[in-house]
Backbone as a ProteinNet text record, in pm:
[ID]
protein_1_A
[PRIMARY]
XXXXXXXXXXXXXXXXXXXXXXXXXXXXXXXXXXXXXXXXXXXXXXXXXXXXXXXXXXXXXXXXXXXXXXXXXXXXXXXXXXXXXXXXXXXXXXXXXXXXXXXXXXXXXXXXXXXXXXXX
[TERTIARY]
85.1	0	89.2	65.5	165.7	93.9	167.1	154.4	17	-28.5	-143.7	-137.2	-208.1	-170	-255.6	-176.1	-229.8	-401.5	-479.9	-606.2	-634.9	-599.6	-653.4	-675.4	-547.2	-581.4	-668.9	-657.6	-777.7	-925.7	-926.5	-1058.3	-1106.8	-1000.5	-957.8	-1027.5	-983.7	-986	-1151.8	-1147.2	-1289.9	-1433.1	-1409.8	-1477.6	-1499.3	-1421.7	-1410.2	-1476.3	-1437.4	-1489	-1635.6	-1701.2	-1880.1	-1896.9	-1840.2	-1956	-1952.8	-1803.4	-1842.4	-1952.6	-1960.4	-2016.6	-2176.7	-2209.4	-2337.5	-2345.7	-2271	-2331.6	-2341.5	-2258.8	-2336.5	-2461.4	-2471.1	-2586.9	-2728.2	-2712.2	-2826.1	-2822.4	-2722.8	-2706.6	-2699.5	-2642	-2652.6	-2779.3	-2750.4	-2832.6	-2975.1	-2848.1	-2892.2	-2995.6	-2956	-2994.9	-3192.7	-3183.1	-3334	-3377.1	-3300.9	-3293.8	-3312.8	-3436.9	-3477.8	-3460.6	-3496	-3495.3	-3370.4	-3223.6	-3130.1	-3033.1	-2985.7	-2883.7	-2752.7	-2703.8	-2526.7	-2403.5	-2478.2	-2357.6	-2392.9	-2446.9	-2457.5	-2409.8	-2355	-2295.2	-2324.5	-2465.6	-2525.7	-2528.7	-2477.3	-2440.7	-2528	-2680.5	-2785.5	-2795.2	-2782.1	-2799.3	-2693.5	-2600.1	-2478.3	-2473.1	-2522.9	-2540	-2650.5	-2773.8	-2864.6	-2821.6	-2723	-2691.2	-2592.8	-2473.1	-2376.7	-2477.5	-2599.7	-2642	-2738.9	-2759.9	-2769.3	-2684	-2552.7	-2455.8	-2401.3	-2440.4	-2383.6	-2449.4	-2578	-2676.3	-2695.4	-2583.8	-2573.9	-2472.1	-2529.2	-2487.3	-2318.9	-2295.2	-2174.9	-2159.8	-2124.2	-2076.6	-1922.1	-1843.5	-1674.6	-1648.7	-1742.7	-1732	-1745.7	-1837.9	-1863	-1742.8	-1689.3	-1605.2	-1448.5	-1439	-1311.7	-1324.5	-1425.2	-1487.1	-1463.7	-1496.5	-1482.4	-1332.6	-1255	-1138.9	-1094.2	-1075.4	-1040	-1049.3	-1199	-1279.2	-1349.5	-1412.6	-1496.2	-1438.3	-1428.8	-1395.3	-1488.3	-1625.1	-1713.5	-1825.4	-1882.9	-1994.9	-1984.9	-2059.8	-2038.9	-2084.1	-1963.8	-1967	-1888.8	-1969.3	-1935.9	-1935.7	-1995	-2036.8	-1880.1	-1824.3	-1753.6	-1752.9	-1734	-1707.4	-1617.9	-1625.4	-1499.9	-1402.4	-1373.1	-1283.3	-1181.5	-1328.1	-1215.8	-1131.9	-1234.4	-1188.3	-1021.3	-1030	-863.5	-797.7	-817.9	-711.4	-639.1	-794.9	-795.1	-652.1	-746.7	-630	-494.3	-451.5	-340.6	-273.8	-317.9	-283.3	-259.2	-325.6	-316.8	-246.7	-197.1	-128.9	-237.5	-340.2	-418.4	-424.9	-429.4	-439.1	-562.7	-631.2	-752.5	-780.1	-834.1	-826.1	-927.8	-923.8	-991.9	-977.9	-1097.4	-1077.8	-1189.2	-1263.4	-1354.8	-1276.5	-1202.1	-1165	-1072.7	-977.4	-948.2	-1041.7	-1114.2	-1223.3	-1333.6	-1393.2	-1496.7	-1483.2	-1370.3	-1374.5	-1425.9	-1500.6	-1576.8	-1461.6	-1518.2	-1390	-1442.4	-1568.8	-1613.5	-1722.6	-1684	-1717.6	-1916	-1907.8	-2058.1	-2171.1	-2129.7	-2229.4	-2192.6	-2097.4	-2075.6	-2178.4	-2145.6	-2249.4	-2398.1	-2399.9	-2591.4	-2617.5	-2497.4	-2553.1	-2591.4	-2516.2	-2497.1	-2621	-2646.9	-2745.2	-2936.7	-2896.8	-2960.4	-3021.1	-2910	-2927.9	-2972.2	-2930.3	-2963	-3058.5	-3165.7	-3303.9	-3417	-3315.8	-3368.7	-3448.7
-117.5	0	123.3	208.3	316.8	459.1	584.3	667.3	746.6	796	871	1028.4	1004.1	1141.2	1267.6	1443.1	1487.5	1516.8	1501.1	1487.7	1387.3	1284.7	1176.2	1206.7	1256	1325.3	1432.6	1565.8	1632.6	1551.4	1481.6	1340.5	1339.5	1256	1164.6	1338.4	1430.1	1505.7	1617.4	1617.2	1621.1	1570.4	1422.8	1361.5	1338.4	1353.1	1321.5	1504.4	1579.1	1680.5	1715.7	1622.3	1613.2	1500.3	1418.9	1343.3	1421.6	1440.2	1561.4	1635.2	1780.6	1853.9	1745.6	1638	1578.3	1568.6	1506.5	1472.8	1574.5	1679.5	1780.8	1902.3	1864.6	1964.6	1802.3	1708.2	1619.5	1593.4	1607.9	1566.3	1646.1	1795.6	1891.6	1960.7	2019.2	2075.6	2203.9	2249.4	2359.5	2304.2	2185.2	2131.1	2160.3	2213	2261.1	2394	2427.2	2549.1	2658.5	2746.8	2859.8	2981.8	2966.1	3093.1	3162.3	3128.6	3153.4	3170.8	3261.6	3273.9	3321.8	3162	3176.3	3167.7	3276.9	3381.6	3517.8	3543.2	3698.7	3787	3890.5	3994.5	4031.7	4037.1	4086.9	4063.4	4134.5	4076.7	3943.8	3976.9	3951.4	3831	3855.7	3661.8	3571.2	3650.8	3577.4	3494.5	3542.7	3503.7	3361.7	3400.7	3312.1	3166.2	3204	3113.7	2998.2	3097.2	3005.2	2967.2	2997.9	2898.7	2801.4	2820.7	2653.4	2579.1	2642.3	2604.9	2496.5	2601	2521.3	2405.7	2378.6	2233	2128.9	2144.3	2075.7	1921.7	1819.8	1707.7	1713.1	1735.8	1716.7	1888.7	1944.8	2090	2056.3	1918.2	1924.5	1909.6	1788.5	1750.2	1889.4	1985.3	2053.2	2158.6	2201.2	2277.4	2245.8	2070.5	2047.5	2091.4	2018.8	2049.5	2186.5	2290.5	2379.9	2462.4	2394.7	2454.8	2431.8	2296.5	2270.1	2304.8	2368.7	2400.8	2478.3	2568.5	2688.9	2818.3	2926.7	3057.2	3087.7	3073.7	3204.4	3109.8	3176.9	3193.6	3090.4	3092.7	3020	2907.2	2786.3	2673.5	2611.4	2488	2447.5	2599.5	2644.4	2760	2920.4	2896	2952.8	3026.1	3184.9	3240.1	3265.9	3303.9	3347.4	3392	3523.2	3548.9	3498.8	3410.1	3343.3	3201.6	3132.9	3060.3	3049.9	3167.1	3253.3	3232.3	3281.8	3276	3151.7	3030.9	2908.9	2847.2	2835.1	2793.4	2828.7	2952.3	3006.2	2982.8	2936.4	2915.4	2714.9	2691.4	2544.6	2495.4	2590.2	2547.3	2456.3	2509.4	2419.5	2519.1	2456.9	2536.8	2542.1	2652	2633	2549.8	2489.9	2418.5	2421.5	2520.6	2556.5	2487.8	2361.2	2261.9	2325.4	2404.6	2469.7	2554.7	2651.4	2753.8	2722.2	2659.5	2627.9	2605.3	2518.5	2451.5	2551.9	2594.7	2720	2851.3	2887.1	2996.2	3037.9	2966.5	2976.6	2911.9	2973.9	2912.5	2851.1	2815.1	2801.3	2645.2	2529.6	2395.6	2391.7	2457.8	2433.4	2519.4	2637.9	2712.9	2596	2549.9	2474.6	2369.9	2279.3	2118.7	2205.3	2307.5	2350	2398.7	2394.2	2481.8	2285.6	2203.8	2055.9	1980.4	2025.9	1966.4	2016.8	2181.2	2234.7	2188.9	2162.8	2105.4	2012.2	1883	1797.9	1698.8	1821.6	1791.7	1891.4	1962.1	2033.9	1953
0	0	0	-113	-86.2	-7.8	-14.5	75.9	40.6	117.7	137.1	83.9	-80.2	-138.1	-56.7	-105.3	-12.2	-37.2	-135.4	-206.7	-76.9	-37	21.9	137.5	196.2	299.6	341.9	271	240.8	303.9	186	206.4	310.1	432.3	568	619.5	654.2	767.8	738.2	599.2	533.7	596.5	583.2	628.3	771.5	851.8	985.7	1044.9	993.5	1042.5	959	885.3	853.6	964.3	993.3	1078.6	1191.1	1321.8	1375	1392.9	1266	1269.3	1253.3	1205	1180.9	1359.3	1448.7	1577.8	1584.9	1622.8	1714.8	1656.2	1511.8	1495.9	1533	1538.8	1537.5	1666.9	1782.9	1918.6	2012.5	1937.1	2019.3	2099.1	2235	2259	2191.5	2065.8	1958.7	1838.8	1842.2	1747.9	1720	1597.6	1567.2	1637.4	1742.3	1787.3	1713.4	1688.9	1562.7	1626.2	1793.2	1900.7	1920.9	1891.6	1924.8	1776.2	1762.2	1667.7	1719.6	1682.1	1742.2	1651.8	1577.3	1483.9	1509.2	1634.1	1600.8	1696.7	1678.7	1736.5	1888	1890.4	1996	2103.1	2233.4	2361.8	2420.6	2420.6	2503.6	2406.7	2256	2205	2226.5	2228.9	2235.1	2398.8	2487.2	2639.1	2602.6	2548	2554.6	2467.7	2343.4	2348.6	2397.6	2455	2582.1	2703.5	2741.4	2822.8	2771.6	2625.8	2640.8	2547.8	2541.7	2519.1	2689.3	2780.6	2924.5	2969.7	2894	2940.5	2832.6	2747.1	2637.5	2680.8	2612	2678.9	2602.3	2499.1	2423.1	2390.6	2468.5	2493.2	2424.7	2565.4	2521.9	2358.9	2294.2	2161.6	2044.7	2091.9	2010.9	2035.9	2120.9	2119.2	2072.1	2079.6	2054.2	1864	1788.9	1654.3	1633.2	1693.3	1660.9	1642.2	1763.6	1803.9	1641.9	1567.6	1477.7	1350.1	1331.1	1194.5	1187.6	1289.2	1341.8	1331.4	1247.9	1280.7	1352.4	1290.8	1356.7	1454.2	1509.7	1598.2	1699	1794.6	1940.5	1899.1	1984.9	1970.9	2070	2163.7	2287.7	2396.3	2347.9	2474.1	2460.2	2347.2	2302.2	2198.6	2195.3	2082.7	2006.4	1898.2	1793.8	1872.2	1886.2	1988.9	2105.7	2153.5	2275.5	2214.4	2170.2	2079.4	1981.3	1936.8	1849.8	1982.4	2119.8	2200.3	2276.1	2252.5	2301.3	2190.1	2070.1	1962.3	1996.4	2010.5	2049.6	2135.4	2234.6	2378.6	2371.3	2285.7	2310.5	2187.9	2101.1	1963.2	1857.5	1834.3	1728.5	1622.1	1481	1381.7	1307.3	1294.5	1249.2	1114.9	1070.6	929.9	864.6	734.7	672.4	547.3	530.2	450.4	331.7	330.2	241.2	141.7	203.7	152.4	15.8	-48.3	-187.4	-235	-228.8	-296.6	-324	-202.7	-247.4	-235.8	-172.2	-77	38.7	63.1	248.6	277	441.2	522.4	664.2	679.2	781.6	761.4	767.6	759.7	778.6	894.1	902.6	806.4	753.1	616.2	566.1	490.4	382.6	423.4	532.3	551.7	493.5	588.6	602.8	431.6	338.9	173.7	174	164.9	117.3	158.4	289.7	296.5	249.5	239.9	178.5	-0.2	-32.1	-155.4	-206.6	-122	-83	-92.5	-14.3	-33	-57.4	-201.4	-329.7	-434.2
[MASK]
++++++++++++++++++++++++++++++++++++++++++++++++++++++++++++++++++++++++++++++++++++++++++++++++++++++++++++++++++++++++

């Protein structure tokens, strides 16, 4: 068996970060959640959604996912911001597996266009 081209790899870390992102939007506490928007700026949404970010059964899962593939919006009870400092502090590199390919850079628009389409 020879070596693992980098296309393949791509693939490998591709894929592992859709099932991921599949548990925690189908397992998460957020999940179907319409009341809360946790991409948005605003102090008072941004609160409502870190607490039920805090009673979420897979809070750790969603935040490790994110550390990895998340620029924006709160995830595991974490925002953008703190998040950049988490990465930083713990040496993880964000990996933006969208961005050649489409130019987004943020894994979960991309799943939600795919699955959007989907079931067009």
């Amino acid at each position: 068996m020879g070596a693992v081209s980098r296309k393949e790899q791509h693939e490998i870390v591709l894929i592992h970060a859709m099932q991921l992102l599949q548990r925690v939007t189908d397992q998460g506490e957020c999940a179907g959640n319409t009341t809360v928007d946790f991409f948005a700026n605003d102090e008072n949404e941004i609160r409502r959604a870190k607490l039920i970010c805090d009673r979420c059964p897979i809070q750790e899962l969603c935040l490790n996912y994110s550390l990895h593939f998340e620029r924006y919006g709160i995830w595991g009870g974490v925002k953008e911001g703190e998040r950049k400092k988490l990465r930083n502090k713990l040496g993880i590199k964000l990996i933006d597996i969208f961005s050649a390919q489409t130019g987004h850079n943020d894994l979960s628009n991309n799943f939600y266009v795919m699955q959007k389409e989907r079931t067009a």
